[in-house]
N, C-alpha and C positions, 0 to 999 in steps of 0.2 A: 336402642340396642346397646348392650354391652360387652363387649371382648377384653379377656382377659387372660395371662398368662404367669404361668409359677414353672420354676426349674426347684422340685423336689430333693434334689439332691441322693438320686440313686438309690432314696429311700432308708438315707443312715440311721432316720429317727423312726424306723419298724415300727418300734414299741407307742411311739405317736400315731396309731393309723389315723384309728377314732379322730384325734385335735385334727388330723391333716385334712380327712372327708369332711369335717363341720366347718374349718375354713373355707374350702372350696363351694360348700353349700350357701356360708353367711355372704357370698360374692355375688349369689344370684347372676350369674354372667352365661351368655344368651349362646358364646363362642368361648370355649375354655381351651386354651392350648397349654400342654404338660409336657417338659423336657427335663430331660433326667428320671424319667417314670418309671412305672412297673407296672407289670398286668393284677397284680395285686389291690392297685389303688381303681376302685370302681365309683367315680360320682355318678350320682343319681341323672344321666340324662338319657334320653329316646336312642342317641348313637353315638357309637364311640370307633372313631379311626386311627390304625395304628402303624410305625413302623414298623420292620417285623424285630422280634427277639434276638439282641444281639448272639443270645446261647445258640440260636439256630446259623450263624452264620458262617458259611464257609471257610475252609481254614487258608484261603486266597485273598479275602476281603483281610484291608488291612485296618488292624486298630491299634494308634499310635500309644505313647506313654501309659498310664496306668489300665488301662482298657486289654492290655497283651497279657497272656497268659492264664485267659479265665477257664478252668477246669469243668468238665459237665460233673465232679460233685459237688461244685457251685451252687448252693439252693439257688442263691439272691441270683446267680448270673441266670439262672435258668428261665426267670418272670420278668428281667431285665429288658425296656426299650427305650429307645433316646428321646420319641416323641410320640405324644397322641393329641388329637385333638377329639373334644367332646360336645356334642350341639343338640338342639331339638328342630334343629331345620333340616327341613329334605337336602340331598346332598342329591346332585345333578349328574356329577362326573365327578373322578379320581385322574389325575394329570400324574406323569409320572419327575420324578425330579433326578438328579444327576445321582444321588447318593441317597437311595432306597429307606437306610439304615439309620438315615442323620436329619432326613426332611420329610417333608409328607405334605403333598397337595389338595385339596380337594374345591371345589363349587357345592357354594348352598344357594337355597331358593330363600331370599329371606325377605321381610316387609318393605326393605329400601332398594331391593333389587338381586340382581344376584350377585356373590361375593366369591371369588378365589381366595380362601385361605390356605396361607403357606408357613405351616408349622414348624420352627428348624431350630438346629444350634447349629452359630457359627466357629470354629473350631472346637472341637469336643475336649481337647486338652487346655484350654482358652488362648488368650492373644500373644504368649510370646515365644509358642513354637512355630518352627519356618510353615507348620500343613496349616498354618489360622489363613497364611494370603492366599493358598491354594484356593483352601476351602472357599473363600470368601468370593475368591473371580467367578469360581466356577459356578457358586450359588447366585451371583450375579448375571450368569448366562441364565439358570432357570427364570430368575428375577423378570429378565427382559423378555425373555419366549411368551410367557404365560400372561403379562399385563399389557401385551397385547391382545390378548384373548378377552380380557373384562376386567372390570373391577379388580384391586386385589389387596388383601391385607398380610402384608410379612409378619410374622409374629414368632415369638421365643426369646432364647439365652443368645442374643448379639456378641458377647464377650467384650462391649465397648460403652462406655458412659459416655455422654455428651453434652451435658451439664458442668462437668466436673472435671477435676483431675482422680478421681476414685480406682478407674482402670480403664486403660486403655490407650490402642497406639494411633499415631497419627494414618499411617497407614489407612487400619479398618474406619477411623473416625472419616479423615476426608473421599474416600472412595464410596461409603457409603451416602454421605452428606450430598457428592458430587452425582451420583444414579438417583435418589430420590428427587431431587431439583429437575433433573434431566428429562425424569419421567413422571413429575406431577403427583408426587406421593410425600403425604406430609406424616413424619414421625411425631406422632400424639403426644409420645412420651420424651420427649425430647430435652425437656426440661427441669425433669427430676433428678434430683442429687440422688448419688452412689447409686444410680440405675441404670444396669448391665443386660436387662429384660425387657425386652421394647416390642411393642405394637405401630407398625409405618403401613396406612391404609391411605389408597388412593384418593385427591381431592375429590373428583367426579363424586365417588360415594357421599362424603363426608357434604358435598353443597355448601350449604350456607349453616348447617349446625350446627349446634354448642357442644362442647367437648370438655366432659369431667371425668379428672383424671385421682384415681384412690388408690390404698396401698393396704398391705396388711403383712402380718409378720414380720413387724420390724424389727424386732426383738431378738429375729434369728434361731429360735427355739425350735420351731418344725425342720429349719432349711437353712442353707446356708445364704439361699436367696429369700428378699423381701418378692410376694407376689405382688401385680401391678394389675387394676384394670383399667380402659376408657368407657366410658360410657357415652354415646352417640346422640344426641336428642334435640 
């Protein structure tokens, strides 16, 4: 099994559609989780779930720093969503998360058993405005509801490195560190330099198997993020 995960970058490079769908294809990844996305970007798989479209959101729902003030004659804002996830596994159940707009749950039925995936970005302006610790507690109540329920794999834009000094606060680094220890959940990607994109799936799942971990766009060209995946086996 393979999961893996890209923060698009809100689709700055349009005119890349083409390079962006042929990366996501040469991934062959079995779970693809996409934040910073658009309904525009359609990889080839059996299902695709989504946050809903920022353009449709309430003028009550709040969207911090550069997110404020998007006009409906926005083309881009109008296809604009934070996260989708894309699979060819039956999908079970949809769980609901704290913030509709910024996360997105679902259960699949897959070969190793069944999996909660929890698609997200944690702060959507990244880690050094005060809404990143909000965010992050509050994505740690979904965290703990739901991995009670089975299996589960966190995956998206973290906004934190742990490798490195690249980006990131002490804050999100130890509070995170300190809930997957807590609850048996090993961050795969834990190890890769300047990697703010991380995939954290439950030991239970993972067992006793080997875990290879690859990267692509490093170069920065399609995004402002490198894409990451694991591969389970």
């Amino acid at each position: 099994m393979k999961i893996a995960t890209w923060n698009v970058e809100r689709l700055k490079h349009r005119n890349s559609l083409d390079k962006i769908l042929s990366a996501m294809e040469d991934i062959q990844a079995d779970i693809l989780v996409l934040t910073e996305t658009d309904k525009r970007i359609k990889p080839n798989y059996r299902y695709g779930f989504h946050t809903p479209k920022l353009h449709d959101a309430p003028s009550s729902y709040h969207m911090p720093g550069r997110y404020k003030g998007y006009a409906a004659s926005d083309v881009y804002a109008v296809t604009e969503n934070r996260v989708s996830i894309y699979t060819n596994y039956n999908c079970v159940r949809q769980y609901e998360t704290y913030d509709k707009y910024t996360a997105i749950c679902i259960e699949l039925e897959t070969e190793i058993g069944n999996l909660l995936v929890y698609g997200t970005i944690i702060g959507v302006i990244g880690n050094r405005d005060e809404s990143f610790k909000q965010d992050l507690l509050l994505q740690i109540m979904d965290y703990e509801r739901l991995s009670k329920i089975g299996n589960i794999c966190i995956c998206g834009n973290f906004n934190c490195s742990f490798a490195d000094n690249y980006y990131f606060t002490n804050f999100g680094r130890d509070t995170l560190t300190t809930f997957f220890a807590q609850n048996r959940i090993s961050l795969l990607t834990r190890n890769q330099p300047k990697c703010i994109d991380h995939i954290a799936v439950s030991q239970n799942f993972i067992d006793a198997a080997t875990v290879n971990i690859s990267e692509w766009n490093l170069d920065k060209l399609l995004s402002d993020h490198k894409g990451i995946a694991a591969e389970i086996c």
